[in-house]
N, C-alpha and C positions, 0 to 999 in steps of 0.2 A: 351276447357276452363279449364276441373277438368287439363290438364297437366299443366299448364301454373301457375296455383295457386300452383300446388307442387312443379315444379322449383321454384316460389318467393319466397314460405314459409322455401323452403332447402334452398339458397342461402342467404334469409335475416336473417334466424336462424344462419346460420354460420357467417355477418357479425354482428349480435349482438354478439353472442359468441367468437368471437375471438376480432373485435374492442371495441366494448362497456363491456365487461368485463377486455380486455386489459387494457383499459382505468386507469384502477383503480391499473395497476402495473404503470401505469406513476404517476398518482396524489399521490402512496405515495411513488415516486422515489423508486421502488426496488433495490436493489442492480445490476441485471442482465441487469436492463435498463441504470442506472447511465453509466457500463461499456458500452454499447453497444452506446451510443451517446458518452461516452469521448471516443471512438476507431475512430467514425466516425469523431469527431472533432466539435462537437455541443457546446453550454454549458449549465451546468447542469440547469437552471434558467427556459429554455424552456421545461423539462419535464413536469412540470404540467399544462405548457399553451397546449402543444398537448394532452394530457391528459383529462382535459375541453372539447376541439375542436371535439376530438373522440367521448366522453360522451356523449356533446350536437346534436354529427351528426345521434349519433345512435338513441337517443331519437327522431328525429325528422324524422328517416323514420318511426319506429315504432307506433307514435303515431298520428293516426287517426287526431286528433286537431290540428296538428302543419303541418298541409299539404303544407302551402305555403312556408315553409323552405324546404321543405322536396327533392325540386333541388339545391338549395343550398348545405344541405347536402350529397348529391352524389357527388358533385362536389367537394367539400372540401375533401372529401375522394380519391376521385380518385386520385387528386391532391398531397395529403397527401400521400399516396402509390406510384405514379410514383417519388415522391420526394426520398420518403425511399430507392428506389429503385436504383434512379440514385446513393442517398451518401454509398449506398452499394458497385456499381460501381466501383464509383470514388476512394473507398478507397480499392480496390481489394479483396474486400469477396469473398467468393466462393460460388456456390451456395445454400450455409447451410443456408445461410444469405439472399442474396437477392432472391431465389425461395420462402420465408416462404410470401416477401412483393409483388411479382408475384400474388401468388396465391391468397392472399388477394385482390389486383388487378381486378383480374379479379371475383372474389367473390362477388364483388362490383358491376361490372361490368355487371353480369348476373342477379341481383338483382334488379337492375338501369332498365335492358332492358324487364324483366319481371314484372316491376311495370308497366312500361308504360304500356304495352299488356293487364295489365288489368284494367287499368283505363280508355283505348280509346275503 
């Protein structure tokens, strides 16, 4: 049981830290992100609606009260991350690019499958 709680708390540490702080280079369009969706061919109007999306998903594993989003929120992400991943793909990044939305991925991923483990 004490393993299972130190895989969720390291994996769900890292999807706060990387998504839900990320979050906040989309909502105030950084420079580095503007580039990184115009390379991939997005437009710029949606950064801060993924930006919100990431914000609200994180909020809602992390907080105890919002439990019943809280599958939603994994799914949105996962979602969110195989997305990033295929227009990394598609627009031939290498894997500078699409292993950073990989690892987030699966970040998620492990985060997802050790919530459950302690919640049943």
């Amino acid at each position: 049981m004490k393993k299972n709680k130190i895989i969720y708390w390291v994996a769900t540490s890292c999807v706060i830290l990387f998504i839900g702080l990320g979050s906040f280079a989309d909502l105030f369009k950084i420079e580095p992100i503007q580039e990184s969706f115009k390379h991939i061919g997005f437009p710029g109007y949606i950064i801060p609606f993924f930006g919100m999306a990431k914000l609200f998903g994180t909020l809602a594993i992390l907080i105890p009260a919002l439990k019943r989003f809280k599958e939603a929120a994994y799914a949105g992400l996962i979602y969110y991350f195989v997305g990033a991943t295929y227009a990394h793909l598609a627009v031939n990044d290498g894997v500078d690019k699409y292993g950073i939305t990989v690892f987030i991925l699966l970040t998620v991923i492990v985060s997802y499958i050790y919530s459950n483990k302690l919640t049943n």
